[in-house]
C-alpha positions in Angstrom: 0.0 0.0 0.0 0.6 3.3 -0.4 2.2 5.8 2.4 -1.0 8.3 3.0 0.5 11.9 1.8 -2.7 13.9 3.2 -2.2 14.9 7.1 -6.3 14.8 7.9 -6.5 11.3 6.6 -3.1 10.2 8.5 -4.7 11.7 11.5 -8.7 10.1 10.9 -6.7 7.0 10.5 -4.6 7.2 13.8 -7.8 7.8 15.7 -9.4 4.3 14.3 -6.4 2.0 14.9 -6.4 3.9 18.7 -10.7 2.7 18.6 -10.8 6.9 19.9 -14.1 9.0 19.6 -13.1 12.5 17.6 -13.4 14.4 21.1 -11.7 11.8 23.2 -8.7 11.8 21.1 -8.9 15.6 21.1 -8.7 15.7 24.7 -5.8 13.2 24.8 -3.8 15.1 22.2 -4.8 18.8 24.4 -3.5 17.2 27.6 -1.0 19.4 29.0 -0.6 21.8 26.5 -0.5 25.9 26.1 -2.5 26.1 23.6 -5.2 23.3 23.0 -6.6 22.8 20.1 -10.2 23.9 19.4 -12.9 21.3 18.5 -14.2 23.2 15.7 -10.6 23.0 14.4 -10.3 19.7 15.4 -13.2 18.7 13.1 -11.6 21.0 9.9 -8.7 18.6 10.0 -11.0 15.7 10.0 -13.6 16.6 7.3 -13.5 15.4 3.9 -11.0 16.6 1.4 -13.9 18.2 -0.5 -15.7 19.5 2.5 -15.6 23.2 2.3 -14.7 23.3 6.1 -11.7 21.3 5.7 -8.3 22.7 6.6 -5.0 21.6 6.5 -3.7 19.5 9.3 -0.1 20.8 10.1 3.0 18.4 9.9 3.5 19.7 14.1 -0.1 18.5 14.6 0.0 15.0 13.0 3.5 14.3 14.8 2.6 15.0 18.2 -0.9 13.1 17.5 1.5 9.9 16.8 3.3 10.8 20.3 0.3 10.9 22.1 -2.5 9.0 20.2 -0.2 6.8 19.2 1.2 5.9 22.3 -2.4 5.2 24.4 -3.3 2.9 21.7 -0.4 0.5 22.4 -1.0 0.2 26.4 -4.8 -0.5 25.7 
């Protein structure tokens, strides 16, 4: 298979394999930190690529998801 190039589909993805709702794996990836994400930026990430309230999910974002998403998934 293919390595996934779009950051919002990396991330929906990431969430599955960790069995996380949306707003639980929001709240694990906010824990601790200056400035949380918001949930309606949150869900921009996750919408569709043709969604017109889809943005971007930064490179920063996706990384420390795998840190911390990642990382409760494997001591489940």
């Amino acid at each position: 298979m293919s390595e996934v190039t779009d950051n919002g589909i990396a991330l929906r993805s990431l969430i599955e394999q960790a069995g996380l709702t949306q707003a639980d794996a929001l709240a694990v990836l906010n824990r601790g930190q200056a400035f949380p994400i918001a949930l309606s930026t949150w869900k921009a990430y996750l919408a569709a690529p043709d969604s017109a309230r889809r943005r971007v999910c930064p490179d920063n974002v996706l990384a420390h998801a795998r840190k911390t998403i990642g990382k409760g998934s494997k001591e489940r």
